[in-house]
Wavefront OBJ file of the C-alpha trace (Angstrom):
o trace
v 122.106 75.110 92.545
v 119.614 77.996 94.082
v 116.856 76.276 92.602
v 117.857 72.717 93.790
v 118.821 74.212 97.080
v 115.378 75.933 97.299
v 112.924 73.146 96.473
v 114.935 70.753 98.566
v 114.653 72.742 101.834
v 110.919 73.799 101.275
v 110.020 70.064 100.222
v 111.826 68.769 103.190
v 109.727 71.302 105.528
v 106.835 69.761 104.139
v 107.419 66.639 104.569
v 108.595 67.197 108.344
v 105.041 69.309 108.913
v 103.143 66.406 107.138
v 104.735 63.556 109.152
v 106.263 64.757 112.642
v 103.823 64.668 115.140
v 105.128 67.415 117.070
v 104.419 69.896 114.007
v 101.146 69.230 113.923
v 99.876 72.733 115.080
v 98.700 75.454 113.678
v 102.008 77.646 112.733
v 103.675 74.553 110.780
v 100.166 74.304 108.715
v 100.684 77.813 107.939
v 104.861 77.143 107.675
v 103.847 74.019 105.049
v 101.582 75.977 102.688
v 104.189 79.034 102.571
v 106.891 76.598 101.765
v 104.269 75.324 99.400
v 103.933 78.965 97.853
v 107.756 79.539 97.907
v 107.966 76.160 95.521
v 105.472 77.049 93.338
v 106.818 80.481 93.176
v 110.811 79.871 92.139
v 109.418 76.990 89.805
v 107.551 79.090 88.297
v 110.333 81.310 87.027
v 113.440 80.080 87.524
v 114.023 77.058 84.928
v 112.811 79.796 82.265
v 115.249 82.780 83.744
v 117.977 80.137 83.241
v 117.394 79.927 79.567
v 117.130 83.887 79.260
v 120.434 83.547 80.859
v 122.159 81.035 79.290
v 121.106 81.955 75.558
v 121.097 85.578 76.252
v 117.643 86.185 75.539
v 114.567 83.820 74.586
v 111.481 83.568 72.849
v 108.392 82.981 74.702
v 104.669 82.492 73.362
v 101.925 84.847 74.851
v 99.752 82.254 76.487
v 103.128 81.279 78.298
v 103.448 84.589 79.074
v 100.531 85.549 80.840
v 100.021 81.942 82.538
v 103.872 82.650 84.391
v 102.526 85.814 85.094
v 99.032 84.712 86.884
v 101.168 81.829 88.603
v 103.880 84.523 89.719
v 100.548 86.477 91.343
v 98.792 83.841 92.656
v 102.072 82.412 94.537
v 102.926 86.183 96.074
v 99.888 86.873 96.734
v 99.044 83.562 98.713
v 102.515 84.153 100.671
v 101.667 87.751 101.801
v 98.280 86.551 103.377
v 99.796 83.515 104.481
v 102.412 85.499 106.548
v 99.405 87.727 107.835
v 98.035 84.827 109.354
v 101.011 83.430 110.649
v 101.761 86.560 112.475
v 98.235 86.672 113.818
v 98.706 82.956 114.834
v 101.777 84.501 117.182
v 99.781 87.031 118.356
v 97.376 84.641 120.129
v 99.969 82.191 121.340
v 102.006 85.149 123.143
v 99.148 87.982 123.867
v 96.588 85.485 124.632
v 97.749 81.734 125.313
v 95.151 80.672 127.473
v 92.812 81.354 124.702
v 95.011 79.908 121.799
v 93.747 76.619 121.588
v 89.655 77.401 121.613
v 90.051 79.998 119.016
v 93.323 78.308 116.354
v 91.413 74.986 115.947
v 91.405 73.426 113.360
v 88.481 74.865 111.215
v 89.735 78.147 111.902
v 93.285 76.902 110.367
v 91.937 75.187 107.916
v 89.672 78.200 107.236
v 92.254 80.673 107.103
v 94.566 78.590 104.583
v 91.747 78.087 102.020
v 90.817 82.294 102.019
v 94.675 82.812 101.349
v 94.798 80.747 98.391
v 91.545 81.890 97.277
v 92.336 86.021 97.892
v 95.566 85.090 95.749
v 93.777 83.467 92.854
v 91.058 86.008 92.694
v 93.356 89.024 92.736
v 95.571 87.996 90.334
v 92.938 86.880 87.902
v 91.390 90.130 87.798
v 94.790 91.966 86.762
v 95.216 88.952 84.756
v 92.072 89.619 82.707
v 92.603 92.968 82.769
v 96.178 92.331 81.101
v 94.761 90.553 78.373
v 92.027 93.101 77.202
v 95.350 95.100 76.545
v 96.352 95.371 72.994
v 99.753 94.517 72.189
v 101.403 96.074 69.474
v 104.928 97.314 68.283
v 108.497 95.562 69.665
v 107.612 92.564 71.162
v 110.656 92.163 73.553
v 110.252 92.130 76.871
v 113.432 93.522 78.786
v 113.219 91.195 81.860
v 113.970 87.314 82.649
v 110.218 87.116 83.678
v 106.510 88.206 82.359
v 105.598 91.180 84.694
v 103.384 93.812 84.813
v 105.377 96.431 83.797
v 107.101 94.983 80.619
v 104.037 93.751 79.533
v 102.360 97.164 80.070
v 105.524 98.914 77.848
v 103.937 96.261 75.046
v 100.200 97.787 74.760
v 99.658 100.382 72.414
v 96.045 100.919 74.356
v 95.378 102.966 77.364
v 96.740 101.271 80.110
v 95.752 103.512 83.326
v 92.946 101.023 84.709
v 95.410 98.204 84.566
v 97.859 99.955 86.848
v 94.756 101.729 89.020
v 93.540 98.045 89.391
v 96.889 97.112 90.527
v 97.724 99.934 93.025
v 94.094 99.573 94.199
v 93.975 95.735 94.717
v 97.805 95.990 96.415
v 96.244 98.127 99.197
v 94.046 94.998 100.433
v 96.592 92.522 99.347
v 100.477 94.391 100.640
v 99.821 97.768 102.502
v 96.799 96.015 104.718
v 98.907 92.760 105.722
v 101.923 94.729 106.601
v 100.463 96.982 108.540
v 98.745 94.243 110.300
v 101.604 92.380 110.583
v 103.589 95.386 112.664
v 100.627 96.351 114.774
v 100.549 92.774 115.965
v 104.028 92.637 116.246
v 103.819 95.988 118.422
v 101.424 94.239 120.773
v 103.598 91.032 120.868
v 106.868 93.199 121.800
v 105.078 94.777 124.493
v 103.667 91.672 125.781
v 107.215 90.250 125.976
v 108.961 93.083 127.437
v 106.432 92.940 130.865
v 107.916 88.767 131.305
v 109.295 89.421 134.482
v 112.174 86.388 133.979
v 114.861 87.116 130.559
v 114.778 82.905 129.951
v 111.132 84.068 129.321
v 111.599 86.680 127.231
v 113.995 85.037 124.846
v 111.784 81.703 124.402
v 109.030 84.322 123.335
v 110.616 85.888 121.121
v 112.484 82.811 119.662
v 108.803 81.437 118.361
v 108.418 84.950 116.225
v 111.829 86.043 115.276
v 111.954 83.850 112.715
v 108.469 85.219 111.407
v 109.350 88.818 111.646
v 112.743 87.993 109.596
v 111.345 86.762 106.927
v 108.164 89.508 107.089
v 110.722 92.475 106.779
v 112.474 91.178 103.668
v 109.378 89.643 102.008
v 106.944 93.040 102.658
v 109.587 95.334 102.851
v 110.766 93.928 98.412
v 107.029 93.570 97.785
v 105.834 97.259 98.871
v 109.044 98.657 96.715
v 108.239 96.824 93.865
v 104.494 96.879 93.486
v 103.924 100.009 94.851
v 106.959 102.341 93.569
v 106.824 102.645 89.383
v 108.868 100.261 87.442
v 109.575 102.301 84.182
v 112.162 104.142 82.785
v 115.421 104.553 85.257
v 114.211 102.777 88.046
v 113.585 99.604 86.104
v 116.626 97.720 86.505
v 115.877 98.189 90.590
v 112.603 96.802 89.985
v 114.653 93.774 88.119
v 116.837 93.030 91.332
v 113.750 93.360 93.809
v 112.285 90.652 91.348
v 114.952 88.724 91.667
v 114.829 88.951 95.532
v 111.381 88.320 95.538
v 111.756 85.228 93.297
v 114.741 83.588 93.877
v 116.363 84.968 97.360
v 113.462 84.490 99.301
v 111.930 81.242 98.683
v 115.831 79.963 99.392
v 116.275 81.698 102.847
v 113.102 81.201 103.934
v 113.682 77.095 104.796
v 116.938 78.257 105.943
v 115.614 80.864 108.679
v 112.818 78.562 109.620
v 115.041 75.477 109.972
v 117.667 77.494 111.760
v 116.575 78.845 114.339
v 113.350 77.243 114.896
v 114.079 74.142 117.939
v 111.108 72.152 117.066
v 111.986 72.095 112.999
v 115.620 71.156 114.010
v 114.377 68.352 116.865
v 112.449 67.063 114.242
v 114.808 66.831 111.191
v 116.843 65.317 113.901
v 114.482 62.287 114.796
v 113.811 61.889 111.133
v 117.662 61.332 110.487
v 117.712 58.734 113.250
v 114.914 56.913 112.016
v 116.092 56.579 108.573
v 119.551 55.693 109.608
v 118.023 53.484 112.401
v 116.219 51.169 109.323
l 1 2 3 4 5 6 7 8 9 10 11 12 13 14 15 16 17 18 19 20 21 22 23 24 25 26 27 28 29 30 31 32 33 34 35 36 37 38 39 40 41 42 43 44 45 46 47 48 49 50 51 52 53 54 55 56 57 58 59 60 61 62 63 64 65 66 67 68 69 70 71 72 73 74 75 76 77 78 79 80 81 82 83 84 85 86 87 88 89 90 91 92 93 94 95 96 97 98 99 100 101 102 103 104 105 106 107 108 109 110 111 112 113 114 115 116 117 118 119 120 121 122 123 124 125 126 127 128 129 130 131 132 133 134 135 136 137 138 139 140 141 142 143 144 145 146 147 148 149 150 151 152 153 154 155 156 157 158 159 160 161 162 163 164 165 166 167 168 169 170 171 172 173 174 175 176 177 178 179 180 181 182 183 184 185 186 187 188 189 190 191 192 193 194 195 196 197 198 199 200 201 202 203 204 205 206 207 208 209 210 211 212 213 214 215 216 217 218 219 220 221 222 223 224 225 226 227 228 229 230 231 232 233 234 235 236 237 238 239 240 241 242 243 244 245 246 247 248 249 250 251 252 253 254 255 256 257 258 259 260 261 262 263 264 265 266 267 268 269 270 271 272 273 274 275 276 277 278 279
């Protein structure tokens, strides 16, 4: 029912971005490829975490292995820039709005989009190959419902320290960097907010981010705990609930935040309705 739940509401922000007029700006570009990131993502490991579930344990080949893990990469990867720009996106249309439009055209957008899937696929393929020069050897049960780096690291019998340097190294550029540009511009934005002399002001300013920062704080806030903090020994069935948070809980809340409390998303939905009942 998650799963359903999840692909519905991201598909059904896609479609609104791809056919309402009135999304057709920059943040619902950026809104449509994260939804876009957050199918790919829970597709990606939910139908097999079902069958873990439901036959207590499964057998999975190795190519299937490390091609769920590359997809699980490339997907969080993607989303972390993709929120990165998104925040900068609100950055310009509070701290700068005259500006907005001559700098978030469409080549920039368009731009910006194409290095986020690109920084994803990159990354991840380098751990990726790096993953697969490992030897594996010994039990070859992996004590997760997904293929992830730590499990798969327990596996090798070789020396496995430039794997997880490549990983720690490449998370700097790919989590720590994002989030901390995420808050900085989210410090400017809250200071640009609180000098609106009127409070109507204020609150339709920060109604255009709030949804943003929600989803931000429990996206970057799972991701630096998991990636960053060791996943071995007793702290390894945490790292199994932040996975599932990062795989499952988030891609479902975040069409439910967006749709929520985002007026333009509702309006839209709304005209869509009346259109298909209208026919």
């Amino acid at each position: 029912m998650v799963y359903i739940v999840t692909c519905t509401g991201n598909f059904l922000i896609i479609g609104l971005v791809a056919t309402s007029q009135q999304l057709h700006s920059p943040m619902y570009l950026f809104l449509g490829h994260l939804s876009v990131s957050d199918i790919l993502l829970i597709t990606n490991i939910v139908p097999q975490m079902l069958q873990v579930i439901l036959e207590e344990g499964a057998t999975i080949p190795l190519i299937s292995c490390i091609t769920q893990f590359f997809f699980n990469g490339v997907s969080a990867g993607a989303e972390c820039f993709l929120l990165t720009v998104m925040s900068y996106d609100r950055y310009l249309a509070i701290c700068d709005p005259l500006h907005y439009s001559r700098i978030m055209g469409a080549s920039l957008c368009y731009t910006l989009v194409t290095l986020c899937w690109l920084l994803g696929f990159i990354l991840t393929l380098i751990v990726t190959w790096l993953v697969c020069e490992l030897q594996l050897c010994g039990p070859n049960i992996i004590d997760h419902f997904l293929c992830e780096l730590g499990p798969l690291l327990e596996l090798s019998c070789s020396d496995t320290s430039i794997v997880e340097i490549a990983v720690f190294v490449i998370a700097i550029p790919s989590i720590a960097f994002p989030f901390v540009f995420v808050l900085l511009t989210y410090v400017y934005i809250s200071l640009t907010i609180l000098r609106i002399p009127s409070t109507t002001g204020k609150q339709k300013a920060f109604s255009t981010c709030s949804s943003h920062l929600a989803v931000v704080c429990v996206y970057y806030g799972t991701l630096i705990a998991k990636y960053m903090v060791p996943s071995r020994g007793e702290l390894q069935n945490l790292n199994k609930g932040l996975s599932l948070l990062c795989t499952v809980v988030t891609p479902l809340f975040n069409p439910i935040i967006y749709s929520l409390r985002n007026q333009e998303i509702r309006e839209a939905l709304r005209k869509c309705i009346w259109m298909v009942i209208g026919r």
